[in-house]
N, C-alpha and C positions, 0 to 999 in steps of 0.2 A: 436351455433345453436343446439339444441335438436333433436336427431335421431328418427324419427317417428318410433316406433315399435310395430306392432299388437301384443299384448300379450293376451295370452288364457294359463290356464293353464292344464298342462296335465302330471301325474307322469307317470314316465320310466322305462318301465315295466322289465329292467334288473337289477331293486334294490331290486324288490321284497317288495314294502311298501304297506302297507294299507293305501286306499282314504278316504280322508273328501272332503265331497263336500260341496261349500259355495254356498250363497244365488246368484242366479244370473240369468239373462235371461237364458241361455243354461249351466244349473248348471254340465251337464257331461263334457264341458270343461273347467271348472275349480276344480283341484284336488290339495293336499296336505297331509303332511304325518309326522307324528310326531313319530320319534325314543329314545331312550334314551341317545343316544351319537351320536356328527355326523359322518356320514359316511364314509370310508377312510383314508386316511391319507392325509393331505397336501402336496403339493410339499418341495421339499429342503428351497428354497426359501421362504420368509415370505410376501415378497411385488413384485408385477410386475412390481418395477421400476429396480428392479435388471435382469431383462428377456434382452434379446438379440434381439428380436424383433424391426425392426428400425420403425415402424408404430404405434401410439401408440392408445387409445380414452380414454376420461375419462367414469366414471361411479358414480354415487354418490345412494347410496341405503337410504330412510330416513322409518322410522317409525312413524305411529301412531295406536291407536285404532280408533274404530268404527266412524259412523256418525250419533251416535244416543247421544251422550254427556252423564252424568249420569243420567240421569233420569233415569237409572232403577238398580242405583247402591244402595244399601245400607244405610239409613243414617249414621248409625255406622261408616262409613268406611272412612274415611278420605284421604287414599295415597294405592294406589297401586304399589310398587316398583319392576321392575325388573333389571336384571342384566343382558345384554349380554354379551358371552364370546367367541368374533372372529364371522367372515360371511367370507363364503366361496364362489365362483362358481366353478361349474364342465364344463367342458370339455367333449366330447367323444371320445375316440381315435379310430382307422382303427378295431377294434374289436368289440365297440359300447359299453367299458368299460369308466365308468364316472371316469374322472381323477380330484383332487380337489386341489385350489390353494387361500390363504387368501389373502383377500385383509382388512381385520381386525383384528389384534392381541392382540390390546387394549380392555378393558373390559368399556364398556358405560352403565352407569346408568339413566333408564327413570323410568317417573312414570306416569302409563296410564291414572289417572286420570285428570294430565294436557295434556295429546294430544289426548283427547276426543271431542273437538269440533275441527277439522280441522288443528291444531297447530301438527309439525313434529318435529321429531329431526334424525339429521344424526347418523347412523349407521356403517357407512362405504366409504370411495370413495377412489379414488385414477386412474391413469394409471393405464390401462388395454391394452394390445396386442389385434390389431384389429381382430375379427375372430369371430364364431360361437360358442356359449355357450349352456350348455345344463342346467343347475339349479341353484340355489341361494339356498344356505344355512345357517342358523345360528342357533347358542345355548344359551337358557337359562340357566344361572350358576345357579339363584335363582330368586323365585316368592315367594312375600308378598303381606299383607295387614295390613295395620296399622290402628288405629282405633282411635275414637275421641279421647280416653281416653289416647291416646300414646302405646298400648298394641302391640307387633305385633306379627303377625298370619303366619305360612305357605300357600302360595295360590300352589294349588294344580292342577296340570295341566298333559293333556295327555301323555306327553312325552317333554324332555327337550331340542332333538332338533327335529327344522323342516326341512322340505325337500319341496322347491317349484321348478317341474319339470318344463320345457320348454324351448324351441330351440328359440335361439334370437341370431341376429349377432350385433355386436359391429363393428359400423363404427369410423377407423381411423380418428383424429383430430377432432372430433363433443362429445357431451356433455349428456352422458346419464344417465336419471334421472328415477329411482324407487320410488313406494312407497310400503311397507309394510302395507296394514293394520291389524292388528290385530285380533279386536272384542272380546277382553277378557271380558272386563267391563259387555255386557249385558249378561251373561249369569252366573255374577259370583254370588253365592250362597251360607250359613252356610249348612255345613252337618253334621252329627254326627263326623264326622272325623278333622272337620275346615272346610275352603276356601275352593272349589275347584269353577273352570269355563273350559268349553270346547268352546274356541276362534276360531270364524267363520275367518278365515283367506283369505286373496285374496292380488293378485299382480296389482299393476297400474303403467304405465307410466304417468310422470306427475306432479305436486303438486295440 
């Protein structure tokens, strides 16, 4: 059974990030925040199946891009490949300091252009300790663009990791399902420099 959770997103104003706001009915509550490394440091531990916590819930985080498909990709452009390296959540402890703990360690390889029409790939899941979270985070290792010709390109982007703030409780023994969307594709662009795009990003419960 999937844990029904109202998700809005909203960064935390004790990390001090700068907001992007994405397309949406009430665009001030959904915020995100792209850094250069991510925030913290991890716990000891690398998985929450090692945690002591006798209550458990799963989590599954999946990725895609936009739901606009490429139509407004490039024809050139053949393969948009990224790399992710680990997804994190944070915690808040009795201070209101974000504590962070992987639940990804392994390095996943997508390519935007195939999960541009509705198609997802897993990110991350795993046991998680039942309780209240405060953000999802992961990191881009590297962003390309390949091209018809086989050539590829640096795809250049705001910052390499992101930071999606909001307070969400994880219910013991039930099944909770994220998506990442993205939004790289449509806004990606040749500039004097290469590739770059600035990706409208949002959080959904759901598939």
């Amino acid at each position: 059974m999937t844990h029904k959770i109202a998700l809005s997103l909203a960064l935390f104003a004790s990390l001090g990030l700068t907001a992007c706001t994405v397309d949406s009915p009430t665009p001030e509550d959904f915020n995100y925040s792209f850094l250069d490394e991510l925030p913290g440091a991890p716990a000891a531990v690398d998985s929450f199946t090692t945690l002591e916590e006798p209550l458990s819930a799963e989590i599954r985080i999946e990725f895609r891009d936009s739901e606009h498909g490429t139509d407004d990709v490039p024809e050139k452009i053949s393969a948009v490949p990224l790399l992710i390296d680990g997804v994190r959540l944070g915690t808040a402890d009795a201070e209101g300091n974000i504590q962070w703990r992987s639940i990804a360690s392994q390095r996943t390889d997508l390519d935007l252009m195939e999960l541009s029409d509705g198609e997802t790939q897993l990110i991350a899941s795993g046991p998680v300790p039942e309780g209240q979270y405060s953000a999802i985070a992961f990191k881009i290792a590297t962003s390309e663009v390949v091209l018809g010709d086989g050539d590829t390109e640096e795809l250049g982007l705001p910052g390499a990791a992101i930071v999606i703030e909001r307070e969400f409780y994880l219910q013991a023994f039930e099944d909770h399902d994220f998506v990442i969307r993205f939004g790289g594709l449509r806004g990606i662009e040749e500039s004097v420099d290469g590739w770059v795009t600035d990706p409208n990003l949002s959080l959904h419960l759901g598939f």
